[in-house]
N, C-alpha and C positions, 0 to 999 in steps of 0.2 A: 680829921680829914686826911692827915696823912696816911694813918691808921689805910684807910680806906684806898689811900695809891697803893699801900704794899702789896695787900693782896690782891690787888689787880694784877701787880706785876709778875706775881708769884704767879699766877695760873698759867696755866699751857695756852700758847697761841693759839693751838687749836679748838679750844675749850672756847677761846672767844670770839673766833670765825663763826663757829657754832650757831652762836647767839645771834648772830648779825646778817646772815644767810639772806639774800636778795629772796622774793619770790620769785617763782618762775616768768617768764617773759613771754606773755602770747604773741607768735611771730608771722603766723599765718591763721586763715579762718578758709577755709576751703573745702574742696570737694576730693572725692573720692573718683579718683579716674581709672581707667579698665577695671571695672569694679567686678571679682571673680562670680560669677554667676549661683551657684553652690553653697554660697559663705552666709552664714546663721543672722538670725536679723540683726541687725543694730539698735540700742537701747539707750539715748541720749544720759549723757555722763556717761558711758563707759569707757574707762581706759584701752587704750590703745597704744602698740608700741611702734617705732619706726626703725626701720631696717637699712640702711643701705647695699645696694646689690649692683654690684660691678659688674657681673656680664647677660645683662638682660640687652637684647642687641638692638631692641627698639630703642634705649633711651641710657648712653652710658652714667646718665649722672641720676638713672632711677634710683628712687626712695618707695620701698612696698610700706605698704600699710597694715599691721599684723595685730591681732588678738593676743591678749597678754599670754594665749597657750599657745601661740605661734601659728593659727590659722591665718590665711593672707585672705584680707580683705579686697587688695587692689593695689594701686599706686598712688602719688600724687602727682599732680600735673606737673607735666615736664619740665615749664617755665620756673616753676616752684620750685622742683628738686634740685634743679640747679646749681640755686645758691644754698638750698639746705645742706646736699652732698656736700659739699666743698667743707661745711661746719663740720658735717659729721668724718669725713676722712679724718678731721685736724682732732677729732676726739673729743667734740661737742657731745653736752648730754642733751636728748631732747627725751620729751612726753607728748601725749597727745590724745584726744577727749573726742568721741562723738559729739554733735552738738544738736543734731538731726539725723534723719535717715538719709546716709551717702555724701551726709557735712562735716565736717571735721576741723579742729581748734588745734594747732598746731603749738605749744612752747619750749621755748629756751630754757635750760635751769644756768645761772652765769654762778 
């Protein structure tokens, strides 16, 4: 047993963060708003990433909604981005899933 503390202690904190890694956090389940008229179909589970965009003049705390190759889908709705921006300026990591056509599953990685 003891045996068994030391090399716990011996490993890299990091090494045991690792292991113990929360899942991600579904934080929103929404919609796709000014959705760009153009943009290729959506494919339920597809990855999606979120952007934040500081001088879109409609919506200062806009969050665009982009294709993992950086095509922009849209926004999320303004009420949403909101409090999303504010995570994301502070260096939050988010992800985020099709879940429908023009639906979207928003998560936290903490």
């Amino acid at each position: 047993m003891m045996l068994g503390l030391a090399l716990t202690a011996a490993l890299p904190s990091a090494a045991l963060a690792s292991r113990v890694r929360p899942a991600p956090l579904e934080v929103l389940d929404t919609y796709l708003a000014n959705p760009v008229p153009d943009s290729r179909a959506q494919v339920e589970g597809q990855p999606l990433r979120l952007r934040r965009v500081h001088d879109w003049q409609f919506d200062p705390a806009a969050v665009a909604v982009e294709t993992e190759e950086g095509q922009r889908l849209g926004y999320l709705p303004p009420r949403q981005a909101e409090v999303l921006s504010r995570l994301l300026d502070h260096g939050a990591r988010t992800s985020a899933r099709v879940t429908a056509p023009g639906r979207i599953q928003v998560l936290l990685h903490l």
